[in-house]
C-alpha positions, -999 to +999 in steps of 0.1 A: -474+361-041-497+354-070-488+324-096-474+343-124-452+358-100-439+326-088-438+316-122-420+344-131-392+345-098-370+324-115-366+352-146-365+379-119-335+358-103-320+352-137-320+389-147-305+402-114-279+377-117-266+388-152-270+426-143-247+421-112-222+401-135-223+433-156-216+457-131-187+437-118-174+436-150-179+476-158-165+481-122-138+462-129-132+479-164-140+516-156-140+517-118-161+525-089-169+560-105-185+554-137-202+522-121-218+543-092-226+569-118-245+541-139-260+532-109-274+556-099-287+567-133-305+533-133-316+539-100-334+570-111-346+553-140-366+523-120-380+552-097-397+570-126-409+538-145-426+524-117-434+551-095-442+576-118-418+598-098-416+633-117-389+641-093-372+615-103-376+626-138-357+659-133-329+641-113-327+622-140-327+646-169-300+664-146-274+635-144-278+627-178-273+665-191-243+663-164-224+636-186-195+644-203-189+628-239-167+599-229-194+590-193-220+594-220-206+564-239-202+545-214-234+548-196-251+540-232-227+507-231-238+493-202-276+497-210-277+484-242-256+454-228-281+451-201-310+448-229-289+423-249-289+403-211-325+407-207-331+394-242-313+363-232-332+357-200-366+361-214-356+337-244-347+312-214-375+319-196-396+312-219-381+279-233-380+269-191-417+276-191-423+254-220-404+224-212-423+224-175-456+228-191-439+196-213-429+180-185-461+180-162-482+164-188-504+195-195-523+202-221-510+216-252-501+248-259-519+266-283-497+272-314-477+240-310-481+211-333-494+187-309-520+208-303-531+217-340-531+179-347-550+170-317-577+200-330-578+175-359-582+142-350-608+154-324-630+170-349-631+143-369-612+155-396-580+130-398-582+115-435-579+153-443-544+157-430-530+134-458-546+153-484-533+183-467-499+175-463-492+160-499-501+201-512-493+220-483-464+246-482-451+264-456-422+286-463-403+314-436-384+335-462-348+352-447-339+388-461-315+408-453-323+446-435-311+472-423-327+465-389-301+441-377-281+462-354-262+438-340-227+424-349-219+390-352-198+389-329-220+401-299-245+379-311-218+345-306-213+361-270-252+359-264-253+323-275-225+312-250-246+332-222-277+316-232-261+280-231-248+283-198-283+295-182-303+264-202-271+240-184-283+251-149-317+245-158-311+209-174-283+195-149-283+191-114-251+205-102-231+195-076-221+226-059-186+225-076-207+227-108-227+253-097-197+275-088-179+263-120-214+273-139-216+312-125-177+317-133-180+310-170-212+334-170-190+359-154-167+351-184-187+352-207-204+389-196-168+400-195-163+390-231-197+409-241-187+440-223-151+441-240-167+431-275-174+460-298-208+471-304-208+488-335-193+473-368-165+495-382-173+489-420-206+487-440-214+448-440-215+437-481-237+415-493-218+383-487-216+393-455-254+395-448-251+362-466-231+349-436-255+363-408-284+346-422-266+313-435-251+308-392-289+310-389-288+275-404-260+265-386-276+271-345-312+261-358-325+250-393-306+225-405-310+204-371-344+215-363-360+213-395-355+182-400-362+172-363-398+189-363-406+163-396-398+135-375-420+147-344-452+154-367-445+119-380-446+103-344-472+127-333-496+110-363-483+075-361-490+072-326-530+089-331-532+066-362-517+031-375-518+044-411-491+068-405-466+039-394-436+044-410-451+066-432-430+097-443-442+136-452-436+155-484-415+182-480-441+203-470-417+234-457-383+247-466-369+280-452-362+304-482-337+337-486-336+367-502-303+374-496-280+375-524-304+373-551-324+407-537-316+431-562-344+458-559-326+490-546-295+471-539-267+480-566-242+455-548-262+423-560-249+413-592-245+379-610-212+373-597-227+381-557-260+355-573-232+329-583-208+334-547-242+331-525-254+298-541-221+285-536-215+293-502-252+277-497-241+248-516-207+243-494-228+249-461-249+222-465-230+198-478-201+201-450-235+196-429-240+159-448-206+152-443-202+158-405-234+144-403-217+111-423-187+109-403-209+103-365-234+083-386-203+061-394-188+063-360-222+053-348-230+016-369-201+001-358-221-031-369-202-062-375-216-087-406-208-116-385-235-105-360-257-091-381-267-100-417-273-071-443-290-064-478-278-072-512-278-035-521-258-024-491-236-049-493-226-039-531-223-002-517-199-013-490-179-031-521-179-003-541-162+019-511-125+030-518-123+019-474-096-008-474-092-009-440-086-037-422-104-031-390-133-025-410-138-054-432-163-071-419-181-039-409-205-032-439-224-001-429-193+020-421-180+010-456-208+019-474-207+053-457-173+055-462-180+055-499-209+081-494-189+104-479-158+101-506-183+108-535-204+137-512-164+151-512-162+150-543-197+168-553-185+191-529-151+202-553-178+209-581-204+225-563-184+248-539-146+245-550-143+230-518-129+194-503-114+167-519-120+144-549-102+109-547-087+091-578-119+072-594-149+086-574-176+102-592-196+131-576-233+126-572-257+141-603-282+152-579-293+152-545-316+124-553-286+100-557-271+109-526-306+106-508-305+066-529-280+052-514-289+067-476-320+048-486-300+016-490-287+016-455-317+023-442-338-005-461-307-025-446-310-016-411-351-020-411-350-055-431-325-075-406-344-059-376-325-030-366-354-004-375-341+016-337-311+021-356-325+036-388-348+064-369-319+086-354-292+102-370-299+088-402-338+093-405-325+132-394-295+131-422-325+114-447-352+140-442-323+168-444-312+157-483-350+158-489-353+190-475-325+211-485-311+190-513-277+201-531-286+241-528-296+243-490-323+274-492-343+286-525-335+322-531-357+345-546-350+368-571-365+402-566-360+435-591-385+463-595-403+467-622-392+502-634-357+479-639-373+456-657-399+479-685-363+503-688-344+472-698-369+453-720-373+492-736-339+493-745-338+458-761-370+464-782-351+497-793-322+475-804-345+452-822-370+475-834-357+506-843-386+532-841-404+514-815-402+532-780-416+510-762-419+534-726-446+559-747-467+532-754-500+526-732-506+493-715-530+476-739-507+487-765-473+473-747-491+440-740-498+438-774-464+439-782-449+415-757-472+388-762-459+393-801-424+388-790-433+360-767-448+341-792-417+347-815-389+324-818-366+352-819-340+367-793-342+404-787-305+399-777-273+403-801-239+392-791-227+420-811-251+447-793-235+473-770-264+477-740-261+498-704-246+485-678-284+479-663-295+459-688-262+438-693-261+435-651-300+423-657-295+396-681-257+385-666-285+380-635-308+357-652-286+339-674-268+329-637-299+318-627-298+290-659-263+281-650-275+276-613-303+255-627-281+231-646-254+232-613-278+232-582-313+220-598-342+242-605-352+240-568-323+262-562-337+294-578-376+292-580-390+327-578-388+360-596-402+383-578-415+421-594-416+451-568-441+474-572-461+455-594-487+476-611-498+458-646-502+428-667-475+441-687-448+438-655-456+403-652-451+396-693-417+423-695-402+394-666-413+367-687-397+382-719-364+384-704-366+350-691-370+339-726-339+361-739-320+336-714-336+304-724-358+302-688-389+306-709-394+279-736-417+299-759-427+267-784-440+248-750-448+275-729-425+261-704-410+287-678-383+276-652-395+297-625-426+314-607-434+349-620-446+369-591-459+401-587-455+422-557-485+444-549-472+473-523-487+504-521-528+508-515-531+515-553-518+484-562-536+463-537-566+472-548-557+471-588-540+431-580-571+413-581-579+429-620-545+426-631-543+386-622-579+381-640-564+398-667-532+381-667-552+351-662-578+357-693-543+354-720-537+321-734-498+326-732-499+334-697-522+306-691-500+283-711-474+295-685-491+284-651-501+252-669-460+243-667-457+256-632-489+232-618-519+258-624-504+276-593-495+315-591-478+331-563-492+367-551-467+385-527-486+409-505-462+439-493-469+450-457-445+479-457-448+505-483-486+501-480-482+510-447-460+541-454-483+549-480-518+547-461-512+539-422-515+513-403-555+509-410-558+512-436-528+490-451-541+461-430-582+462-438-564+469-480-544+438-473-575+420-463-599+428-494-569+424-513-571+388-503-606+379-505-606+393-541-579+373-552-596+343-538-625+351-555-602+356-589-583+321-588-615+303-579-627+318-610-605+308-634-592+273-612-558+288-608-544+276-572-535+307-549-499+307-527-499+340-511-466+358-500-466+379-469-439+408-467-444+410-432-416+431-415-405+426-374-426+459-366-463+460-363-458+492-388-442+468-414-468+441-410-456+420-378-463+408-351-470+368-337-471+348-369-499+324-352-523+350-350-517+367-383-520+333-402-554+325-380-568+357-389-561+356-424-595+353-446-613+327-460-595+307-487-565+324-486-539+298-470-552+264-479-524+247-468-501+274-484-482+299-475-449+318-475-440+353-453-406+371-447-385+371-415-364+400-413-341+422-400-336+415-365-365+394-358-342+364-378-316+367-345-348+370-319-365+339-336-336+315-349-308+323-330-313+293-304-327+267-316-352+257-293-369+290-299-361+287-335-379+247-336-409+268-316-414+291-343-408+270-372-440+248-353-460+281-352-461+279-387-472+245-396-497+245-366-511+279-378-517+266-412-527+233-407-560+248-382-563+278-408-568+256-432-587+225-418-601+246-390-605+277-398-621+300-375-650+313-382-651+343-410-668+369-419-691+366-452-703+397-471-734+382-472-742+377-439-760+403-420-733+406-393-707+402-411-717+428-439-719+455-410-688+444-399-673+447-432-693+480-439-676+492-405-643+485-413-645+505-446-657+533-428-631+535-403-607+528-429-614+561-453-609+580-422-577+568-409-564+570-442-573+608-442-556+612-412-526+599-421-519+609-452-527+642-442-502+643-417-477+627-437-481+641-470-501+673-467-488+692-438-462+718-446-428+710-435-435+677-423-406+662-440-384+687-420-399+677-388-393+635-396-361+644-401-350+667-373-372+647-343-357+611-353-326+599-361-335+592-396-300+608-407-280+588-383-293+557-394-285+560-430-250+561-418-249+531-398-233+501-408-258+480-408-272+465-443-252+468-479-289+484-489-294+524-488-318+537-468-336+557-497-341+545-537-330+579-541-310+608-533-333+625-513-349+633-481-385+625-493-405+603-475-418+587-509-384+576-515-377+563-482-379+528-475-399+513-452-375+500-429-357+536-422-388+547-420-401+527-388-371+519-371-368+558-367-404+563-352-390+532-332-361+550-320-381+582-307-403+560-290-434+570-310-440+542-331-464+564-352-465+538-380-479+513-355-512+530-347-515+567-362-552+572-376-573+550-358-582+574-327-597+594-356-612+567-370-629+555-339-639+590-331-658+598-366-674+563-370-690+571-333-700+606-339-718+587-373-732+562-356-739+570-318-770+547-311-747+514-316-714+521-330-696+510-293-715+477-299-705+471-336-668+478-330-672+457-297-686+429-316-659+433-345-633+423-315-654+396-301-661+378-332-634+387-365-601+373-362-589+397-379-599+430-363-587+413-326-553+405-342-555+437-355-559+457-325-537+432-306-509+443-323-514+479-319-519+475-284-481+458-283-469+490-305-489+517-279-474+495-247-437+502-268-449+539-273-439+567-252-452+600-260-434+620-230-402+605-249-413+616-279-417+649-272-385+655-257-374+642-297-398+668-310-380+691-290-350+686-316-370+705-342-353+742-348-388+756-362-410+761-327-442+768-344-437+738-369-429+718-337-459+725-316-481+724-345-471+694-356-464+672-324-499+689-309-517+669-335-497+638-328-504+640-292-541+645-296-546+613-319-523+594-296-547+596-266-576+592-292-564+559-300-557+551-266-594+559-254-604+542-284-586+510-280-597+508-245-630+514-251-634+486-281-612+457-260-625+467-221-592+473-210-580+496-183-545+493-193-520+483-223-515+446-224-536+436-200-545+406-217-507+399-219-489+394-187-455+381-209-454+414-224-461+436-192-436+419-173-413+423-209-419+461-203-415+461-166-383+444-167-368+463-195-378+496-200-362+513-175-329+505-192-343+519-223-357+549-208-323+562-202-308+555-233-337+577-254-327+606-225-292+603-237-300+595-276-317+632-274-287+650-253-262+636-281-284+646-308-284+683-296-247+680-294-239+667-326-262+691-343-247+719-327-218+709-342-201+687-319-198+662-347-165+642-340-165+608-342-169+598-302-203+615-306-214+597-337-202+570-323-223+575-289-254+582-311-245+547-331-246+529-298-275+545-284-295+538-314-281+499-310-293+499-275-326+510-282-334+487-310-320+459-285-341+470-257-371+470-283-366+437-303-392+444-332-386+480-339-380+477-371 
């Protein structure tokens, strides 16, 4: 048996182990029937997967044809369950593999902190870090998407599954234990199998609001605050001048949801004010749990141990009158903390209780003062042990998350925003439509207005309901200034930013609300466009010099640190170009922006939309920030987490601690150690960059003529995925189009991939670049296999590049996907259309072969091939029987047990798939 094997027995053991719970539990639940019938579909399913067996394709296709409506259902039940078990034994597996590598005394890991610092130190480069740390930003943003399938519910069973596997890995058990151990696993399948799947309502906002705050509760406010503490240990120990020293708050985990308004009707100021709120009461019933063990915890008598002048007034000033706890200082000064954090608490959330005489804490900062006292206390009368657990953790968390827990960003797009500042001027200026103006004449007028002392806004003015829902937004963002602190509401973001004037219409409207101070320049938040499609990637680099290059606007930046954010959108370029192309627009995108702030000595923090999918920009974080280019972190950065890659990263929180490390190790070598990149200037890396540009034009002809040239194409999308299914799942309070319509323009992004997902296609992921490859060798056959060989060897960014597409192809399953295409009524559109699809998809596969040396997918990546071998064959099935209730429901079978069997299949698959959307 070779060592990854052995490695990987224990996973093997693991996943056998939860699929026999399951079957007991289906046999128990259906009987011996349906579970032989499952059985032996799964049984079919592992023959063709591994051996290729075509017979055992036809069986196959037989029994699943063979299914009545209600067997159907219940054979796509037990497979997506079994991908929801699989995705719990990897996630141990992994975490098991980590700790033993920890354990042994190894070397680091690459990607871990320990290993980024050690890179440091050993190059010399130490005194760097503090200079790094006291500007750096790091910032994992959580939206809300329709790509979380899952329930809550299901997800609370996985947890208890997950924490009884990691207990058999950490405790030795006596055999009682053991037997104790694999009963409560068997309970807790049982639970999973007899917990509903599907949600039976649209979720509202507040309730995405909910999914991503529990986030907080398994991993980030623990972790977070854990992971500052490590660092700190990790540079004392390397170097005495980081004794006792303590890090800026150099990352925070943001949200969108609740203040992401662009598409999404349901956010309004009311769902702004309810979602700052419930942040508000989440982290401060955090403080006060936290408050109540801390107390427990210094049980420390005066007589024994002598304490602070300062301490000892805050133990006077405590309401405690106990008499067991007279002489016990510490637990009466936290008494008192806790009855003032109660009553901050009534005013921030409504919540708790507010005793006769106690005054709620201002700020955060006061709260964060008196932790401070105890701790001076504990570290001046020798007790510094004492002061580095709970209430270093409970220290760093009030630095880190303050009174408002997560800054959420404000996002609108920018059509909103120029409809709703024309409407204002028209109110103001009769005569003046401000829409038919042209964009030197509209900044023209705005930078009038800004420079005015007058509102555009009259109390006695009747406007839309946009415009009034608008404004009621910003002016809660003032009252959640004055109530939270500034920190609480930082960002506006613009969507589909295209002009200088976007940026000033935002800035106008946060003057109408008193966020803009027009005598000082003074703005309350960041102004930050959004540059999506290919268009406006490569206008964003002209429209910041020009932005740059007006005194107002620079008069701006000057209150907000000479610093402007640029958010990058992954998605809709992709839609709008391919896969490619998006990623080499994405790239010159940056280095011209670089270029533009070095210019004009603005600071650059750059904004990733990166989706889960490789077709919406994903893919492992470490890489992506490694292969970033030149000057484009410095010790800055924020990027998205979405949809269901939130539950797959921070749903246990050693996983969740691992990836939060990612991305302070990724930026801190990006940025002090950043791989080598290419120059323009430099011979090799000017044929590189020449290269790219070729293959680029190309693979955006090939896609957009697929996608938007070729007749009936939009009929095909929709009648060979389950594009229409998905818009009526429950699964987001956001519509799957910006409008009423089935054109692909107006789709979003995230309908858009999860259904090439679904069909097993994944054409987002890769479509274009077998073309590309082919035309750039037919133009250059003396060395063109060297050059793109070379680009792989030596460019970050073309390896990560291809790295990811080689996931999305190993995903990919085009003998699947043309059992979809077979869904299509019109045969000649079919064939003509899933021909050319076929065609590039063995182009690229020759071509990526040929570039990286492989002889198969992933061969570099034996996590992911085992991933795929454990896995798919519970997938496979699922897409047979996705397609068999398609055809059904289309021919009219359409009650609800077979939308309900599509819902579930289309849950299963996205389980089995993880990043699909």
């Amino acid at each position: 048996m070779q060592m990854n094997e052995v490695k990987d027995e224990l996973l093997s053991s693991d996943i056998r182990q939860l699929g026999r719970l399951l079957g007991d539990a289906i046999r128990n639940h259906l009987g011996d029937p349906a579970f032989e019938r499952i059985e032996h579909v799964r049984q079919l399913a592992i023959r063709f997967r591994r051996d290729n067996d075509e017979a055992a394709r036809a069986q196959l296709s037989d029994a699943l044809q063979a299914l009545s409506q209600e067997e159907t259902t219940q054979l796509t039940r037990a497979f997506s369950y079994f991908s929801l078990l699989a995705n719990i034994a990897e996630d141990q597996h992994h975490i098991r593999r980590t700790r033993a590598h920890l354990i042994a005394g190894s070397p680091p890991r690459q990607g871990s902190l320990s290993h980024a610092v050690g890179n440091v130190f050993d190059a010399g480069k130490a005194d760097a870090l503090e200079t790094f740390f006291e500007d750096a930003f790091v910032s994992p943003v959580f939206t809300a998407h329709p790509t979380e399938v899952q329930r809550k519910s299901i997800q609370n069973c996985q947890m208890a599954i997950a924490r009884l596997l990691s207990e058999r890995d950490r405790v030795q058990m006596t055999p009682e234990e053991a037997e104790q151990n694999e009963e409560a696993l068997g309970r807790g399948i049982v639970t999973l199998w007899q917990t509903r799947l599907l949600r039976t309502s649209k979720l509202s906002v507040m309730d995405e609001v909910a999914n991503g705050l529990s986030f907080y509760d398994h991993t980030i406010l623990r972790e977070l605050p854990k992971l500052y503490s490590s660092l700190e240990t990790m540079l004392a120990q390397r170097d005495a001048r980081w004794e006792d020293a303590e890090l800026p708050n150099f990352m925070k985990v943001g949200s969108w949801i609740g203040g992401d308004r662009d598409g999404n009707p349901f956010v309004t100021a009311d769902i702004l004010r309810s979602t700052l709120q419930t942040q508000a009461d989440k982290v401060l019933d955090f403080y006060l749990g936290e408050l109540r063990k801390l107390a427990s915890q210094l049980s420390l008598a005066q007589i024994l141990n002598a304490c602070s002048e300062p301490l000892r007034a805050l133990a006077e000033r405590s309401a405690d009158a106990s008499p067991h706890r007279v002489d016990e200082p510490y637990r009466r000064a936290l008494h008192g903390i806790h009855a003032r954090l109660d009553a901050t608490r009534v005013v921030l959330s409504g919540k708790g209780k507010q005793a006769e005489g106690v005054q709620p804490y201002a700020a955060a900062f006061e709260l964060l003062a008196d932790l401070d006292v105890v701790q001076h206390s504990l570290v001046s009368n020798g007790l510094r042990a004492l002061a580095r657990g709970r209430l270093r953790q409970l220290r760093r968390a009030v630095k880190v998350f303050g009174f408002s827990l997560a800054p959420l960003d404000l996002r609108q797009n920018s059509d909103v925003h120029e409809r709703i500042v024309g409407e204002l001027f028209a109110g103001a200026q009769p005569g003046l439509v401000y829409l038919d103006l042209d964009e030197e004449q509209r900044i023209a007028v705005l930078l009038a207005e800004l420079e005015s002392p007058r509102l555009l806004t009259s109390p006695y003015a009747q406007y839309s309901e946009e415009t009034t829902s608008e404004l009621d937004i910003f002016r809660a963002v003032r009252e959640a200034h004055v109530k939270y602190g500034k920190e609480s509401v930082p960002n506006c973001i613009i969507s589909k930013a295209a002009s200088v004037s976007d940026l000033l219409e935002v800035a106008l409207l946060l003057k109408e609300v008193g966020l803009l101070r027009q005598d000082s320049r003074e703005v309350d938040v960041n102004i930050i466009p959004l540059f999506e499609t290919i268009d406006d990637l490569r206008a964003g680099p002209a429209i910041m010099a020009r932005a740059f290059g007006l005194p107002f606007y620079r008069g701006l930046l000057e209150s907000r640190a000479d610093q402007q954010e640029v958010m990058l959108g992954y998605s809709d370029s992709n839609k709008d170009g391919g896969f490619l192309t998006s990623g080499w627009e994405l790239y010159k995108a940056e280095i011209e922006l670089v270029t533009v702030f070095k210019e004009y000595q603005i600071k650059l923090r750059l904004f990733h939309g990166r989706g889960g999918s490789v077709g919406r920009g994903g893919g492992p974080s470490y890489e992506a920030i490694l292969a970033q280019p030149a000057g484009a972190v410095q010790g800055q950065i924020r990027l998205t987490e979405q949809g269901e890659v939130i539950t797959a990263k921070y749903a246990n929180p050693e996983v969740g601690r691992r990836n939060l490390e990612v991305l302070v190790a990724a930026t801190i070598q990006s940025t002090l150690l950043p791989q080598a990149q290419l120059q323009p200037k430099a011979s090799a890396g000017a044929g590189h960059l020449a290269a790219m540009e070729e293959l680029s034009g190309t693979a955006l002809n090939a896609y957009r003529d697929l996608v938007y040239g070729t007749e009936g194409f939009e009929q095909y999308f929709w009648e060979s995925t389950v594009i229409a299914e998905i818009a009526a799942l429950n699964i987001g309070s956001r519509p799957a189009s910006r409008k009423k319509s089935t054109s692909i323009e107006d789709l979003r992004a995230i309908p858009w991939v999860l259904s090439w997902a679904q069909c097993r296609l994944m054409l987002p992921g890769w479509f274009g670049f077998g073309s590309a490859v082919q035309a750039y060798l037919a133009a250059h056959p003396a060395d063109g296999a060297d050059v793109l060989r070379g680009m792989y060897t030596d460019w970050p960014f073309f390896t990560s590049l291809l790295s990811n597409m080689d996931m999305v192809l190993a995903k990919s399953d085009i003998a699947i996907a043309g059992k979809y295409a077979e869904l299509v009524k019109d045969k000649a559109l079919r064939d003509a259309i899933f021909t050319r699809i076929r065609a590039e998809y063995a182009a690229t596969l020759d071509a990526l072969k040929l570039i990286t040396g492989q002889e198969e997918l992933q061969q570099a990546n034996p996590l992911m091939q085992r991933s795929i071998r454990n896995r798919f064959p519970y997938i496979d099935p699922l897409n047979h029987v996705q397609v068999e209730l398609l055809k059904r429901f289309r021919e009219g079978k359409q009650d609800a047990a077979a939308r309900t069997g599509i819902h579930l299949s289309i849950n299963g698959i996205a389980a089995g798939l993880r990043n699909s959307g």
